[in-house]
C-alpha positions as CSV (number, residue, x, y, z in Angstrom):
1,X,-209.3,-10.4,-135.8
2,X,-211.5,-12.2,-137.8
3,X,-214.5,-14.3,-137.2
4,X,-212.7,-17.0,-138.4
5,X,-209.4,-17.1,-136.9
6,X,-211.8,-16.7,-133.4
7,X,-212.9,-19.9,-134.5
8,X,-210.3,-21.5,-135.0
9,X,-209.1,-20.4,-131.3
10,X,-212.0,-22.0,-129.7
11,X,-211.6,-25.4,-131.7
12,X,-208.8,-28.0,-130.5
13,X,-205.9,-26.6,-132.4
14,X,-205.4,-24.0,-129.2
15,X,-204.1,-26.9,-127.8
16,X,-200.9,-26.9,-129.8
17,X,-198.3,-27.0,-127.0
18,X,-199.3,-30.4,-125.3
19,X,-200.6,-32.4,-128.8
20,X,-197.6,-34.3,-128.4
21,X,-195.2,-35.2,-125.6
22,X,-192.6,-36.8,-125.7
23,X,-190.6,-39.7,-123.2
24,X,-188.1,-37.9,-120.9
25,X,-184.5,-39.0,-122.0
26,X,-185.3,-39.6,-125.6
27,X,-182.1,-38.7,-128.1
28,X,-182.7,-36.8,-131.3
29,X,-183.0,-39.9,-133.7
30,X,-185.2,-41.5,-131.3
31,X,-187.5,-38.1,-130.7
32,X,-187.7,-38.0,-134.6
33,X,-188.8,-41.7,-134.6
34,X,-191.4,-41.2,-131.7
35,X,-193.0,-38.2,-133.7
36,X,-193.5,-40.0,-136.7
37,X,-194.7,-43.3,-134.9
38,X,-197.3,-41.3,-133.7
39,X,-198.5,-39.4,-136.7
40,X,-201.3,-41.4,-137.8
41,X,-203.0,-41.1,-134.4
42,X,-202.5,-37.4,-134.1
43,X,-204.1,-37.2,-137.9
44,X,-207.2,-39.1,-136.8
45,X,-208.1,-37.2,-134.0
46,X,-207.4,-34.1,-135.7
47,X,-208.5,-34.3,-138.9
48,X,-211.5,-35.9,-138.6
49,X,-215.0,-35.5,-137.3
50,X,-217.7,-38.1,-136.6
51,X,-220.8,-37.9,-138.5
52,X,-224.0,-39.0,-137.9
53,X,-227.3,-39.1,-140.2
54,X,-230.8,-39.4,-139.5
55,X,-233.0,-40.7,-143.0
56,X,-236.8,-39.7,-142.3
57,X,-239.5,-40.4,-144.9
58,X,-242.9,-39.3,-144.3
59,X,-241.5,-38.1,-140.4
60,X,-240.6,-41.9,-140.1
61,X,-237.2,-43.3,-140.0
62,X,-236.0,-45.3,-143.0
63,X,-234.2,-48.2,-142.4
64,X,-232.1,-50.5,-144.8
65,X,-231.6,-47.4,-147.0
66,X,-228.3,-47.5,-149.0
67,X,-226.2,-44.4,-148.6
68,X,-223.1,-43.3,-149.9
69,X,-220.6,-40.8,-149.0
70,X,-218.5,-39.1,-150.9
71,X,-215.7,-36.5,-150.3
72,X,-215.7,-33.3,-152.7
73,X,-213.0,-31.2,-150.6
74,X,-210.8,-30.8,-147.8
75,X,-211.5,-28.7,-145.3
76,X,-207.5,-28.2,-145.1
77,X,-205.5,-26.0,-148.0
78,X,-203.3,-28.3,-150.2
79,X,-201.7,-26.2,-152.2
80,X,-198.8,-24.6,-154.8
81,X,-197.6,-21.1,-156.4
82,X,-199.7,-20.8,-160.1
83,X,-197.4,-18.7,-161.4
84,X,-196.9,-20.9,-164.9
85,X,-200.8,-20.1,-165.6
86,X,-201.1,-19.4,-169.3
87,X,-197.9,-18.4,-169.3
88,X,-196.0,-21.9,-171.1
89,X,-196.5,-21.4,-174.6
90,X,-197.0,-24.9,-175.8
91,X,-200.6,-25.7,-175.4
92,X,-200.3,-29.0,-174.9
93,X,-198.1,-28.5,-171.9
94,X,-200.3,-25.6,-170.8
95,X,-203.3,-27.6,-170.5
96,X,-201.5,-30.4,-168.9
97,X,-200.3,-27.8,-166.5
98,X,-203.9,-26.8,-165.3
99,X,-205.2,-30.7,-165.2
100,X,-203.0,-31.9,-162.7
101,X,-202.9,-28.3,-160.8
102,X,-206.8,-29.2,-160.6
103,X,-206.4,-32.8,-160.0
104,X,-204.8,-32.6,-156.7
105,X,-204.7,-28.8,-155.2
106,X,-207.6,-27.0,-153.8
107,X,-205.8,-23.7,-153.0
108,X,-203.4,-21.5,-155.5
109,X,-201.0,-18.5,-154.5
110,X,-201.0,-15.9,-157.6
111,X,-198.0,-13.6,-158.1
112,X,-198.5,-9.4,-157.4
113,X,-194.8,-8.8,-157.2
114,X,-195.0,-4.8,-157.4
115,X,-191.9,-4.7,-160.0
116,X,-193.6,-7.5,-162.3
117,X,-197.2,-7.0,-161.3
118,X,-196.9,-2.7,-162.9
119,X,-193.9,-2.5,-164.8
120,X,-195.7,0.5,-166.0
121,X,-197.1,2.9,-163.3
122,X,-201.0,3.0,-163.4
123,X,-200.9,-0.4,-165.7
124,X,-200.8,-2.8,-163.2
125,X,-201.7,-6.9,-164.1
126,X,-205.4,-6.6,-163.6
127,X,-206.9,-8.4,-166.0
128,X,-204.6,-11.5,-166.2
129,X,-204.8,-12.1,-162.6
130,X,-208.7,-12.1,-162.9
131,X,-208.1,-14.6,-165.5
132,X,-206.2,-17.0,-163.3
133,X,-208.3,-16.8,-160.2
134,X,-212.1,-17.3,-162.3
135,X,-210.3,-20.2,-163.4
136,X,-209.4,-21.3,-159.5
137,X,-213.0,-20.3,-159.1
138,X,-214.2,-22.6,-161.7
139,X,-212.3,-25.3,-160.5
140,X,-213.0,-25.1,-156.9
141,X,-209.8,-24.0,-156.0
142,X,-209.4,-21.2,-153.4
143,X,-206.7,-17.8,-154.4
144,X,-204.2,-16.4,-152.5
145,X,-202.1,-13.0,-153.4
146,X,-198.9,-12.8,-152.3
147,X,-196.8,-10.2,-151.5
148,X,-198.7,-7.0,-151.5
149,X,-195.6,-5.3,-149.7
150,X,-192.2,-7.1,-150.2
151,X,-189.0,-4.8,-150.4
152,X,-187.0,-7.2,-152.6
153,X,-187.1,-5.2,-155.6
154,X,-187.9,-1.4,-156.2
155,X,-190.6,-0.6,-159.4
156,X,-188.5,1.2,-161.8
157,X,-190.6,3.8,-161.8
158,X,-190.7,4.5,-157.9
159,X,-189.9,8.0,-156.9
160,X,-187.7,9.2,-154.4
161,X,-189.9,10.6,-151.9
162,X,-190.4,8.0,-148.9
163,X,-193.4,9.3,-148.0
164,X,-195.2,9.1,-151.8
165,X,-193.5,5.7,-151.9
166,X,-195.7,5.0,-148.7
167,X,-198.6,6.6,-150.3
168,X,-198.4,4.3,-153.1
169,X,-197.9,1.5,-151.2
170,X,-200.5,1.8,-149.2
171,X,-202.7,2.7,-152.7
172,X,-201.7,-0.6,-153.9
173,X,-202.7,-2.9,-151.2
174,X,-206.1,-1.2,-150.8
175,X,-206.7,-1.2,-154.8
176,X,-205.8,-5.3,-155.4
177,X,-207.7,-5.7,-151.7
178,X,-210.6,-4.1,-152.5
179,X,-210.7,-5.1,-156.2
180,X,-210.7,-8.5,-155.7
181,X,-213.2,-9.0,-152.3
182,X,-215.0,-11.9,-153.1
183,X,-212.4,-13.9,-155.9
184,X,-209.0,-13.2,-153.9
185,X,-209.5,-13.1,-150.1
186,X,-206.5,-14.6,-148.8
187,X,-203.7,-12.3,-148.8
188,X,-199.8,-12.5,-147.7
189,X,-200.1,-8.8,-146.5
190,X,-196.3,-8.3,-145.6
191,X,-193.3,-10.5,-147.1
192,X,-189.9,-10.8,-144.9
193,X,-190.4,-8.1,-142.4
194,X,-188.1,-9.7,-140.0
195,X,-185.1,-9.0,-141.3
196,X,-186.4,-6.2,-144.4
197,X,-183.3,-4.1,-144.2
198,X,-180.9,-7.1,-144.8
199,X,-178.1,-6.0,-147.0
200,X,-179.1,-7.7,-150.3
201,X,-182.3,-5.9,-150.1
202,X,-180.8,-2.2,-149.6
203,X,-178.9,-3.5,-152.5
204,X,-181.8,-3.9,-154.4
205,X,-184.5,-1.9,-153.4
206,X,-183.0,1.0,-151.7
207,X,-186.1,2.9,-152.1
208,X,-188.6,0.5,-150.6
209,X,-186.3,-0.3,-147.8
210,X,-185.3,3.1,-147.0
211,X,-188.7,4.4,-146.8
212,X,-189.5,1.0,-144.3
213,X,-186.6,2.1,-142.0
214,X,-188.2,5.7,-142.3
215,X,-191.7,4.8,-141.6
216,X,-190.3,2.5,-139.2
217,X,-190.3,-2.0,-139.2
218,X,-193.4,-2.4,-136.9
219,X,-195.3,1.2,-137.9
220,X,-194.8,-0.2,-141.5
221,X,-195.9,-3.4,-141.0
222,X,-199.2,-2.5,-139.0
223,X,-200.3,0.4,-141.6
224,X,-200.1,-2.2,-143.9
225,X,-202.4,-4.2,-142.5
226,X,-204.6,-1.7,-141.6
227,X,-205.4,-0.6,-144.9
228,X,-205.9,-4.4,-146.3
229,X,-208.3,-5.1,-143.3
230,X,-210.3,-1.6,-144.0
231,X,-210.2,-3.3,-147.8
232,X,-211.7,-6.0,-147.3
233,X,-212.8,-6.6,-143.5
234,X,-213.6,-10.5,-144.6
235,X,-210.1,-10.8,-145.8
236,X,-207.7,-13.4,-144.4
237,X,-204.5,-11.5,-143.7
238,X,-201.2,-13.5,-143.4
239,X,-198.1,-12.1,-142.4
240,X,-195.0,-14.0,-144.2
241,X,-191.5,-15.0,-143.7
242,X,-188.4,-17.1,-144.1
243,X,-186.9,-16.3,-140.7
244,X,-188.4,-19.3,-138.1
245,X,-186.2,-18.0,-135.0
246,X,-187.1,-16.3,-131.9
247,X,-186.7,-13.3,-134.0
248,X,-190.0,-13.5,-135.8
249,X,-191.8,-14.2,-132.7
250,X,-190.6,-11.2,-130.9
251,X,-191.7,-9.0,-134.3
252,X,-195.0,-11.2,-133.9
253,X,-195.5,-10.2,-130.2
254,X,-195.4,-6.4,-131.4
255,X,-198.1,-6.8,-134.5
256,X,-201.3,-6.5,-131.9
257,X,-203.4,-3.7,-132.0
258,X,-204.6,-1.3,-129.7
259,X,-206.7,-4.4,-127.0
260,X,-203.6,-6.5,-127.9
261,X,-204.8,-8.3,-130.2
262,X,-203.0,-9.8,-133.0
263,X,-203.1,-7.8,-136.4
264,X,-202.7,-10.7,-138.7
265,X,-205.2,-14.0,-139.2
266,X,-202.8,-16.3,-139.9
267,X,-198.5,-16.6,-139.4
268,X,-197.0,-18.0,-142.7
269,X,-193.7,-20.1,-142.6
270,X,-191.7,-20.6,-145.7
271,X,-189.5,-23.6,-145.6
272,X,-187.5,-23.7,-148.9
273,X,-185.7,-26.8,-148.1
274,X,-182.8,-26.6,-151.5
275,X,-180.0,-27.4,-148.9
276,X,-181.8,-30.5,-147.4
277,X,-185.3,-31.7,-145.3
278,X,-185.9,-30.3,-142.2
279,X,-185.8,-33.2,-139.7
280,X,-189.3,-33.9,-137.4
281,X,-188.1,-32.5,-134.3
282,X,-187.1,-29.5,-136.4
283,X,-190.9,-29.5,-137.9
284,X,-192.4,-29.9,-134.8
285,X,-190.6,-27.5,-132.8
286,X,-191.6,-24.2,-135.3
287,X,-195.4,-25.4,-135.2
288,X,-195.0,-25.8,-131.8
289,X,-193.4,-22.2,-131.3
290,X,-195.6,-20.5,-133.4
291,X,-198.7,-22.3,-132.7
292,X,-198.6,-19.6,-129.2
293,X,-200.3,-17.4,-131.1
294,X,-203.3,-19.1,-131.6
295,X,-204.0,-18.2,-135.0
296,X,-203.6,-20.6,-137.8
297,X,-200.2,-21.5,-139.6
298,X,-199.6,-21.8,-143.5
299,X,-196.2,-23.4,-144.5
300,X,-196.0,-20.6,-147.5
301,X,-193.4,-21.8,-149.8
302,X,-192.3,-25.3,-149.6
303,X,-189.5,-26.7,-151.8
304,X,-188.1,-29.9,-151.8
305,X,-185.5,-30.9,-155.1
306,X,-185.0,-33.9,-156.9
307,X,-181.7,-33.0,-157.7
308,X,-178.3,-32.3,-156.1
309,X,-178.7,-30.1,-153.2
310,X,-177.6,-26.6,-152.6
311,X,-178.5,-22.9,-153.7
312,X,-178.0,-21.3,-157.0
313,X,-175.9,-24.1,-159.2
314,X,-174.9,-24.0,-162.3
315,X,-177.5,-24.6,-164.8
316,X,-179.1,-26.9,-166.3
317,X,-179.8,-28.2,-162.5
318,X,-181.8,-31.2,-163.8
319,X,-183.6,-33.6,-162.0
320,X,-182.7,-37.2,-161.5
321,X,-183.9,-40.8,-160.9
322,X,-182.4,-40.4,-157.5
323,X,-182.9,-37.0,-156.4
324,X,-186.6,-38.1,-157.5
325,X,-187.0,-40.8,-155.1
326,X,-185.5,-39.1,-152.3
327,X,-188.1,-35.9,-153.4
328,X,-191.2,-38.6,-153.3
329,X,-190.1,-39.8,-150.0
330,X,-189.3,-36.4,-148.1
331,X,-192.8,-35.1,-149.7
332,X,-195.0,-37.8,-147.8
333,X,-192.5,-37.5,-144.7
334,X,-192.9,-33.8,-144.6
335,X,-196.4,-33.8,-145.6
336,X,-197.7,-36.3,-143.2
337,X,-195.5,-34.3,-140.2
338,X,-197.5,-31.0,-141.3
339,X,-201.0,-32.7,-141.4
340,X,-200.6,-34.0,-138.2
341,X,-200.2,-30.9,-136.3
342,X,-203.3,-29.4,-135.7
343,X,-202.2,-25.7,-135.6
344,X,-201.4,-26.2,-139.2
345,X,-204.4,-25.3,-142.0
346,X,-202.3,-24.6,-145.5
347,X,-199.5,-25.9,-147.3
348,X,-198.4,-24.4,-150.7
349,X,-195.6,-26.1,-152.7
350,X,-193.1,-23.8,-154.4
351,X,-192.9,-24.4,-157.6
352,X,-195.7,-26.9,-159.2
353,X,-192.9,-27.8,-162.7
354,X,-189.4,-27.3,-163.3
355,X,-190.3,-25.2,-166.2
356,X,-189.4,-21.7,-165.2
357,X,-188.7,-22.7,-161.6
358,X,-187.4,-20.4,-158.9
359,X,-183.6,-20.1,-159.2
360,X,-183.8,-22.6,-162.1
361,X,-183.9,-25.6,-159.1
362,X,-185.2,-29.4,-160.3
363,X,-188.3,-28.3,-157.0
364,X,-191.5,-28.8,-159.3
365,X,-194.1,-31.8,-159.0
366,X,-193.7,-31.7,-162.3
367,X,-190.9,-32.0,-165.1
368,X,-190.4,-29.6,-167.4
369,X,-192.5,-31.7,-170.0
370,X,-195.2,-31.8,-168.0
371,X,-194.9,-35.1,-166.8
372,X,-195.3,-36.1,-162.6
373,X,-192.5,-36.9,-160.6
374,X,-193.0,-39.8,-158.6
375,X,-194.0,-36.9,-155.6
376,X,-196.6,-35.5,-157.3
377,X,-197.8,-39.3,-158.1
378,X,-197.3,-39.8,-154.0
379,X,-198.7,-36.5,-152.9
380,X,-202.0,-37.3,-154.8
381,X,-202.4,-40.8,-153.3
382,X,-202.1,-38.8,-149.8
383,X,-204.5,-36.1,-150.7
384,X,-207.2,-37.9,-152.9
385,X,-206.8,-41.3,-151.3
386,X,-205.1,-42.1,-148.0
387,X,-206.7,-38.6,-146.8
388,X,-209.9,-38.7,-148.6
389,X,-213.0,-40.7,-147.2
390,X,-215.3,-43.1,-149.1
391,X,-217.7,-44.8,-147.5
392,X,-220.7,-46.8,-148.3
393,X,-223.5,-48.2,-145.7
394,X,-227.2,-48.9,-145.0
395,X,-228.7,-47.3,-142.5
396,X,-229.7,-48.9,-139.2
397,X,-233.4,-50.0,-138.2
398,X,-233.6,-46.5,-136.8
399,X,-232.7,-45.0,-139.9
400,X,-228.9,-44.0,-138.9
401,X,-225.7,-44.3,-140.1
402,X,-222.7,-42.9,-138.4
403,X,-219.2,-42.5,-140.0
404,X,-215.6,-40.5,-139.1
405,X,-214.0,-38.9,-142.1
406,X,-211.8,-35.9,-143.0
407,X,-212.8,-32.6,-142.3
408,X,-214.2,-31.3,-145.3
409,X,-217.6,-30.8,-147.8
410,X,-219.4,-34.0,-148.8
411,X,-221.8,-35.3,-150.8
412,X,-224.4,-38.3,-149.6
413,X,-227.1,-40.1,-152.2
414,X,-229.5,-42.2,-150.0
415,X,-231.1,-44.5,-152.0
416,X,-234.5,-45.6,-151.6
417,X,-236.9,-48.2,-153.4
418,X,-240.3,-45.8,-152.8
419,X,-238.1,-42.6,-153.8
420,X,-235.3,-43.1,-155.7
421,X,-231.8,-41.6,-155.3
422,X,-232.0,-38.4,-153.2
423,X,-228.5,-36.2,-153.4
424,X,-227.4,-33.8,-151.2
425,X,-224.1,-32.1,-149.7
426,X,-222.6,-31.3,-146.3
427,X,-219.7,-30.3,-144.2
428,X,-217.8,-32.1,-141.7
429,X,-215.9,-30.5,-138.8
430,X,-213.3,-32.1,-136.8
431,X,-213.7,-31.2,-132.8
432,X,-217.6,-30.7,-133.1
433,X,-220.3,-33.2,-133.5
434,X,-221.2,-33.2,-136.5
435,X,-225.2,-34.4,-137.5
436,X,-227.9,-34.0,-140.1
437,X,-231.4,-34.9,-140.1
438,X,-232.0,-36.0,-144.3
439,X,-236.2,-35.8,-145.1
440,X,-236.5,-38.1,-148.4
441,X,-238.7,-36.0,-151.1
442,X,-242.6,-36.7,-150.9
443,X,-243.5,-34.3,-153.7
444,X,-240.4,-34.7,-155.3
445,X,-238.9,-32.0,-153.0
446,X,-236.2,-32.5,-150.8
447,X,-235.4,-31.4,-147.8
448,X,-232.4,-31.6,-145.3
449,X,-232.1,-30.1,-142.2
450,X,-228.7,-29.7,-139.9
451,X,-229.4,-30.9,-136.4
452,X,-229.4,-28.5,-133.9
453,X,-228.4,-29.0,-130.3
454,X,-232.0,-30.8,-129.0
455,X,-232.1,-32.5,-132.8
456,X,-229.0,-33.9,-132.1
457,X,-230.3,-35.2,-128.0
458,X,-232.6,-36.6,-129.7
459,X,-230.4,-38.6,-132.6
């Protein structure tokens, strides 16, 4: 386990299991009222963190000194699949692709399915998938791979062998690990486990699946993992499925290692919603469920349409004025339900425009010209606006300020008639307190200082 899933443990979302509780007796459409009712309070004491700042000029405080605060990031991972990256040959759309990707995500999932990833053995999709995550990099948006073992589909060049199928498999996930420490260090480690020998799939990839049931569901699963994590020991490791039952908690309960311990950082939950939304109740029991672990959860792949409903229709499935207003309104809904639960740190959107979508379905943000539906228009306001915190103040006659805003990185200009403008950044944490001691320059150096615990007695 990670530092930073031991982290998270110790912080309040442990507490998943008793965020919420609701009235004895209630019926479904009331439960589903109460848990909305009381989302905005569960947001503000989750996803926030109080802040407090101390201005000192020449060791004295500063008082009257305008400051203002400014967001830069969120702490949590708003985000979509980027597998459209310079792949829409139009460079008009193209480019309006990547701008309002940048505009309102800060986390992008980047495609190594093994069939499409090295159609060719030994030429595997190196060098493109650098390409898209330096861009990510560039635009302060944090890469995830997914699936480095997924039986959906067998390479066509995969032998017969089960065992040099595991030896390759293994190769794989420690070469795209290793590679990319450093610029890809989120990975979906193992896809669909839970129910991997499913008919489809031996229909499929009767390779890949036969040498799974060989090697065996759990053995698989763990050596997996094992190699990622000797990859790249800094690695976040997700585990990743579509099954939300019982059934992928009891293959959970068996991924711990040898001091019981859980294998994975974080449990990913895919809800492609092409039938319909999931209700609150129904959100809030599979956080709840899964939140036992006490390691973060990622909603994986999240699709709602803006068209008719239902899997695999005939195409053109096109989007409509309707389907687009219900799609805006079940976004914030199922948005909003997410953010509120504290066990909850990602959530990826599946796909970002209708061009090239999965199973041809009207699920992107986007049309297939480019333009926004109204949900990305609504999703943005809740990202980069209702969850997103401005503020502007003077300090007191002791030279503080205090604020509460959403966890994330900030910037803060104190302005001062002796000094000027003096810029710096910082961090805010929900659960902690949060505090910084800001020295104005004297010899046009600056200085700033993070309280520690008898800075803060002391604040």
């Amino acid at each position: 386990m990670t530092s930073r899933t031991m982290t998270f443990c110790l912080g309040v979302a442990c507490i998943a299991g008793a965020v919420t509780i609701l009235p004895a007796g209630l019926k479904a459409a009331e439960q589903d009222d109460e848990l909305w009712r009381t989302a905005e309070e569960r947001i503000e004491k989750y996803r926030k963190g109080d802040m407090e700042m101390l201005v000192i000029l020449d060791g004295k405080p500063v008082p009257n000194a305008e400051v203002t605060i400014e967001q830069t990031r969120h702490a949590f991972l708003f985000g979509c699949n980027i597998f459209n990256w310079g792949r829409i040959e139009d460079p008009e759309l193209q480019e309006a692709y990547r701008q309002r990707f940048a505009e309102i995500f800060n986390y992008a999932t980047v495609g190594f399915y093994w069939p499409s990833y090295e159609r060719l053995q030994g030429q595997p999709s190196h060098d493109y998938t650098r390409q898209v995550a330096e861009w990510c990099r560039k635009h302060g948006i944090v890469v995830k791979g997914h699936p480095l073992a997924w039986n959906f589909a067998d390479p066509a060049w995969l032998p017969d062998d089960p065992k040099e199928i595991l030896r390759l498999q293994l190769a794989r996930i420690e070469d795209c690990v290793s590679r990319f420490a450093g610029l890809i260090d989120r990975w979906d480690v193992v896809n669909e486990a839970t129910e991997f020998d499913r008919p489809s799939f031996q229909q499929r990839a009767p390779k890949m699946t036969r040498m799974w049931q060989e090697v065996g569901q759990i053995e698989f699963t763990k050596l997996c993992f094992e190699r990622a994590r000797k990859a790249n020991p800094n690695a976040t490791l997700i585990i990743n499925d579509y099954v939300t039952s019982p059934e992928y908690e009891r293959l959970l309960e068996q991924l711990v290692d040898d001091q019981n311990r859980p294998i994975f950082d974080v449990i990913g939950i895919q809800s492609h919603m092409h039938g319909g939304t999931w209700s609150n109740m129904q959100i809030w029991d599979v956080c709840e469920r899964f939140s036992r672990f006490k390691v973060p959860l990622h909603f994986t792949e999240t699709t709602i349409l803006s068209g008719e409903p239902g899997q695999g229709r005939p195409r053109p499935w096109v989007t409509t004025p309707e389907g687009e207003e219900y799609q805006a309104r079940e976004v914030v809904r199922f948005y909003t339900m997410l953010f509120s639960h504290p066990a909850v740190e990602a959530i990826t959107w599946w796909d970002f425009s209708d061009y090239r979508a999965w199973q041809g379905a009207p699920a992107g943000l986007l049309r297939n010209d480019m333009s926004p539906k109204p949900a990305y228009t609504e999703l943005y306001k809740l990202i980069k606006q209702k969850w997103w915190t401005r503020e502007t103040a003077k300090t007191d006659e002791t030279g503080r300020v205090k604020f509460r805003g959403f966890a994330g990185e900030y910037t803060v200009r104190v302005n001062n008639a002796e000094v000027g403008t003096t810029e710096i950044s910082f961090s805010v944490q929900p659960g902690v307190a949060n505090s910084i001691r800001i020295e104005l320059p004297g010899n046009h150096e600056r200085k700033v200082t993070a309280a520690d615990p008898a800075q803060r007695a002391q604040l």
